[in-house]
C-alpha positions in Angstrom: 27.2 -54.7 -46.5 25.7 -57.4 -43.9 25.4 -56.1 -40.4 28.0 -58.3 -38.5 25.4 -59.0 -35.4 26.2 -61.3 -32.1 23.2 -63.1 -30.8 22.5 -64.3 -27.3 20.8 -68.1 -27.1 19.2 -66.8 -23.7 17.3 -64.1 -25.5 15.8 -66.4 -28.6 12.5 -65.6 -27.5 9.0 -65.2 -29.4 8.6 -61.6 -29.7 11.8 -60.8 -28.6 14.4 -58.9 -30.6 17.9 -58.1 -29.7 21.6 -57.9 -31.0 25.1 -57.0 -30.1 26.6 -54.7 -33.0 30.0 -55.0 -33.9 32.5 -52.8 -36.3 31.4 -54.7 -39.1 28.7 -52.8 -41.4 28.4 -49.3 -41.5 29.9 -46.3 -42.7 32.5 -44.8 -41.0 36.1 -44.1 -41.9 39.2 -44.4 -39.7 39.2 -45.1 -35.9 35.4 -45.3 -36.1 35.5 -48.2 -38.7 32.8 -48.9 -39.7 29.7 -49.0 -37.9 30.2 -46.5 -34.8 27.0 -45.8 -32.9 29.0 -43.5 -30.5 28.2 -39.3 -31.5 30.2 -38.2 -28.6 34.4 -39.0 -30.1 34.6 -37.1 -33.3 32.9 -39.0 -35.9 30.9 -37.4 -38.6 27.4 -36.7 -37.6 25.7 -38.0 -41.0 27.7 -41.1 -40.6 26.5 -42.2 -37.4 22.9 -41.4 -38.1 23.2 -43.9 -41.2 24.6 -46.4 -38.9 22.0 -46.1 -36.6 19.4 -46.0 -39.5 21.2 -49.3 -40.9 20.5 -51.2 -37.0 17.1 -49.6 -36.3 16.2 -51.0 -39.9 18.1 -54.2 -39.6 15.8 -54.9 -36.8 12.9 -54.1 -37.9 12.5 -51.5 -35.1 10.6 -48.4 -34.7 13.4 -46.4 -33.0 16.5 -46.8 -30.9 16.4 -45.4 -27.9 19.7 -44.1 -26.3 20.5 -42.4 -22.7 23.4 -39.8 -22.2 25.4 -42.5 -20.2 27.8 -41.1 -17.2 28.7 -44.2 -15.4 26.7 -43.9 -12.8 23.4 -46.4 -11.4 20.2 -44.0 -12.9 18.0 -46.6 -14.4 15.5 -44.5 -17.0 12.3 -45.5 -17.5 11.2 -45.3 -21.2 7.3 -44.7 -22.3 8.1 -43.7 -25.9 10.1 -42.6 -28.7 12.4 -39.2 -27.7 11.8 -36.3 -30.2 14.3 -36.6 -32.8 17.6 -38.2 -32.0 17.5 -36.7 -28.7 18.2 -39.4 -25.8 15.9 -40.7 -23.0 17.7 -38.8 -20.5 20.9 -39.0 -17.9 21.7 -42.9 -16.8 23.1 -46.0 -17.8 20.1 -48.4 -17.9 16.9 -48.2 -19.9 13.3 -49.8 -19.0 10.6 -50.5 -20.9 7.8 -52.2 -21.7 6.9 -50.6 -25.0 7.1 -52.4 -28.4 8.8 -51.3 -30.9 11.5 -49.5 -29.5 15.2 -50.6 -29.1 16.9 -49.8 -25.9 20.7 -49.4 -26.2 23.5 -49.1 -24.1 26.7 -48.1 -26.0 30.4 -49.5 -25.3 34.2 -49.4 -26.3 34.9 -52.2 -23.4 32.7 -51.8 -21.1 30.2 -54.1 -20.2 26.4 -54.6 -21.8 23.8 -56.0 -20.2 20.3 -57.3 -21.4 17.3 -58.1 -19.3 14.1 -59.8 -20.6 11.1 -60.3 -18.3 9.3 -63.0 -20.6 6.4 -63.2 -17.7 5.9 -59.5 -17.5 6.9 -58.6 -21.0 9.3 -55.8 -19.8 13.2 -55.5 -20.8 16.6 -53.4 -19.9 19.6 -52.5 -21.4 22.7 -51.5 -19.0 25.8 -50.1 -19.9 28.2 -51.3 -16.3 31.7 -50.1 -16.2 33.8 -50.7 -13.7 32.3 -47.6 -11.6 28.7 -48.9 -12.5 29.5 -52.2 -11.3 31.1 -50.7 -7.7 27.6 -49.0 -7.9 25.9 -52.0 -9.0 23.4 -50.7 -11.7 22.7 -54.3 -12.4 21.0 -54.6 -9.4 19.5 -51.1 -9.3 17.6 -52.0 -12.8 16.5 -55.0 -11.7 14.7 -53.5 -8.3 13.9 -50.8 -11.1 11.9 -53.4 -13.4 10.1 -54.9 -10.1 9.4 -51.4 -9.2 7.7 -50.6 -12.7 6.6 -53.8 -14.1 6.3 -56.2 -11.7 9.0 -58.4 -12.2 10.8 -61.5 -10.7 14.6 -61.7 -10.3 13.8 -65.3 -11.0 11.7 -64.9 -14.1 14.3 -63.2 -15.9 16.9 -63.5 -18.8 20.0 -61.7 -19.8 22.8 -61.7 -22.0 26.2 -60.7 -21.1 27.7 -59.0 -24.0 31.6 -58.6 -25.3 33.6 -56.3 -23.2 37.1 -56.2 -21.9 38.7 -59.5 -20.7 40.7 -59.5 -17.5 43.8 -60.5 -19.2 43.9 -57.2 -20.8 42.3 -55.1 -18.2 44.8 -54.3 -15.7 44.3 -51.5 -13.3 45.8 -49.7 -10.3 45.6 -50.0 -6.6 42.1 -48.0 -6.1 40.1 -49.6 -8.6 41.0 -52.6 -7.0 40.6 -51.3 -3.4 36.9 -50.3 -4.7 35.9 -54.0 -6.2 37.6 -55.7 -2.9 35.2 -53.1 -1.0 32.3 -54.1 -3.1 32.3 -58.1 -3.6 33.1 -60.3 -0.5 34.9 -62.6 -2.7 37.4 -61.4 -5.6 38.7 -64.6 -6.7 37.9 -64.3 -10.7 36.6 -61.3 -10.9 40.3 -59.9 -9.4 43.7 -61.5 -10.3 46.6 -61.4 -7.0 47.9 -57.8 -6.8 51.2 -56.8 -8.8 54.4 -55.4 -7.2 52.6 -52.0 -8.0 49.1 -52.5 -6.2 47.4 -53.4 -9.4 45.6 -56.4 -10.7 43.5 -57.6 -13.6 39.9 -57.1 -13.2 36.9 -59.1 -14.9 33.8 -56.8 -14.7 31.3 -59.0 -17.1 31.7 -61.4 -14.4 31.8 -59.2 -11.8 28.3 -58.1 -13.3 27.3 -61.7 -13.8 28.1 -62.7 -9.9 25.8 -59.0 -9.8 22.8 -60.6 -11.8 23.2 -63.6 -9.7 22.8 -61.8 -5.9 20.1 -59.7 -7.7 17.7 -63.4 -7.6 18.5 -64.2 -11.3 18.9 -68.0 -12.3 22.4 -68.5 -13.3 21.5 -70.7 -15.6 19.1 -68.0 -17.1 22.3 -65.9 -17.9 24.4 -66.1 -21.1 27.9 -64.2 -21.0 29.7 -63.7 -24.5 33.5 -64.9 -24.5 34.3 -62.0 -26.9 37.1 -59.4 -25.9 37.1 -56.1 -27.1 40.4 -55.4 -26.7 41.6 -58.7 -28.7 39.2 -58.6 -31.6 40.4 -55.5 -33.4 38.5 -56.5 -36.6 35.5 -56.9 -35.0 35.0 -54.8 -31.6 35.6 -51.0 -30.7 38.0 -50.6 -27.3 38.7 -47.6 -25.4 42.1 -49.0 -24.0 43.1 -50.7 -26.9 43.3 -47.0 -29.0 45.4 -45.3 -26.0 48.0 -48.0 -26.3 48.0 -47.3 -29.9 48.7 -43.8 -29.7 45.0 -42.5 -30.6 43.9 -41.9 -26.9 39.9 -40.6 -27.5 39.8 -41.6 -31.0 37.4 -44.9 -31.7 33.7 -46.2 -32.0 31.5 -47.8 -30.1 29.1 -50.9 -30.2 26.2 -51.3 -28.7 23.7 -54.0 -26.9 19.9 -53.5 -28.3 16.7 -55.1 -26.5 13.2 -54.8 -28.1 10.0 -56.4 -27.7 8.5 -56.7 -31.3 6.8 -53.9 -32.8 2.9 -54.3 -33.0 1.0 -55.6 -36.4 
């Protein structure tokens, strides 16, 4: 079966090589239908590693390179292949500037994040949730590429993948206390509070306004208009399987950035 693949315009770039998985491909069974990257919710180990192995060879990549993510701001730099299927270590954002291998941050609704560094030839992947974006591990990976590769804000690109859309995002009176804490303007990123304290929040354009304060070029920056939650066919969500009664139990997709492999 095809790999069902999103593609970002922003990143169609000589030597460049990157994707947004969806369900749509693999080999699971169940909740994890059918192409779950995700190890960590109960699918079957063999099953995930042949849905890796179907991406990795998909894309023409030497490896895929994953982090234990904890929703935190760690930005890992990455200088090769981990042993095995080990990951790169503790974080939510991957550097590199190695070819061949495919950074990926994994998500049931949260939001993915690529960054490509055409001048420098450098990339990142970032997995922001709503507590990596109070954090903002966007702009921690972009001091992060500066740091190690010498990168511009305003040299780079980056795609926004699918995560949760506000509509279908609500959450209660601390969350939102947190984002009115972090951004000195809420309007689209939070809805008015409810009666209860709540609101709907947008994180992948909380995380784009992010990109945008970190010097990127707005116009450098392309956010997908998928929803998670609302494309059951097509996209894992966390929320969307506790309302259904199977609280724990789904897959995840994934955002992958690679420079071409050499020769």
């Amino acid at each position: 079966m095809t790999l069902d693949l999103i593609r970002a315009p922003s990143l169609d770039h000589p030597g460049l090589i990157h994707a947004f998985t969806t369900r749509g491909g693999g080999t699971s069974e169940g909740p994890y239908a059918s192409l779950n990257l995700t190890r960590s919710r109960g699918d079957e180990a063999a099953r995930v590693a042949e849905n890796r192995e179907r991406v990795r060879t998909a894309l023409g990549l030497d490896a895929l390179v994953f982090a234990t993510q904890v929703h935190g701001k760690a930005v890992v730099r990455v200088d090769g292949a981990p042993k095995g299927d080990q990951p790169a270590g503790e974080g939510d954002a991957l550097i590199t500037n190695r070819p061949g291998l495919g950074l990926v941050c994994q998500t049931a609704d949260c939001t993915p994040i690529l960054v490509f560094d055409p001048e420098n030839r450098a990339i990142a992947a970032i997995h922001s949730g709503w507590r990596g974006t109070v954090q903002n591990i966007a702009e921690a990976t972009v001091r992060a590429l500066g740091e190690a590769y010498g990168s511009r804000p305003a040299d780079l690109l980056a795609a926004i993948g699918p995560s949760i859309s506000a509509v279908n995002y609500r959450v209660g009176r601390e969350v939102v206390a947190a984002f009115e804490d972090t951004f000195d303007v809420t309007g689209g990123i939070l809805s008015p509070r409810d009666p209860e304290g709540g609101a709907h929040l947008d994180v992948g354009e909380a995380c784009r306004r992010q990109l945008i304060m970190a010097g990127l070029d707005e116009t450098r920056i392309w956010r997908s208009a998928a929803c998670t939650y609302a494309e059951e066919d097509r996209l894992f969500s966390a929320r969307r399987s506790h309302h259904q009664g199977q609280s724990g139990l789904f897959g995840g997709q994934a955002g992958i950035l690679a420079l071409a492999p050499r020769g």
